[in-house]
Residue, then its C-alpha position, 0 to 999 in steps of 0.5 A: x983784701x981791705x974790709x971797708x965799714x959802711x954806716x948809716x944813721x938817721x937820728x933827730x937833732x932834738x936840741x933844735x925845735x922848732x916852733x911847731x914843736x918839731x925836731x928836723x931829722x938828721x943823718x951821719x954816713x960813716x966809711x971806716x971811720x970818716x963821717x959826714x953829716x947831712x940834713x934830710x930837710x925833714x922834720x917830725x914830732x920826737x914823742x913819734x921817733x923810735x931811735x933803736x929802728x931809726x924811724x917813727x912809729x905808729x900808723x899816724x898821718x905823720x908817720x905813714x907820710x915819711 
């Protein structure tokens, strides 16, 4: 029996703000080791962003709206 690896990751591409000072939210699926990447067409404040948990911290509007 093969074991496939299965991933996914959700991270924020900060190298591309925008001008409200947001960074769009990135995601990369991985199956043993093919990737493929995708915008979630959303964007978020970095300072909010938690990359170990892969999501945005706190009770803010922001935050509670994703």
């Amino acid at each position: 029996m093969k074991v496939e690896k299965f991933k996914v990751l959700l991270y924020l591409k900060r190298s591309g703000l925008d001008k409200l000072g947001k960074a769009p939210i990135m995601g990369r699926i991985t199956v043993n080791r093919t990737m493929a990447q995708f915008s979630s067409k959303l964007s978020c404040t970095p300072e909010l962003w938690n990359p170990r948990e892969s999501r945005l911290n706190g009770k803010s509007k922001e935050a509670i709206s994703y």
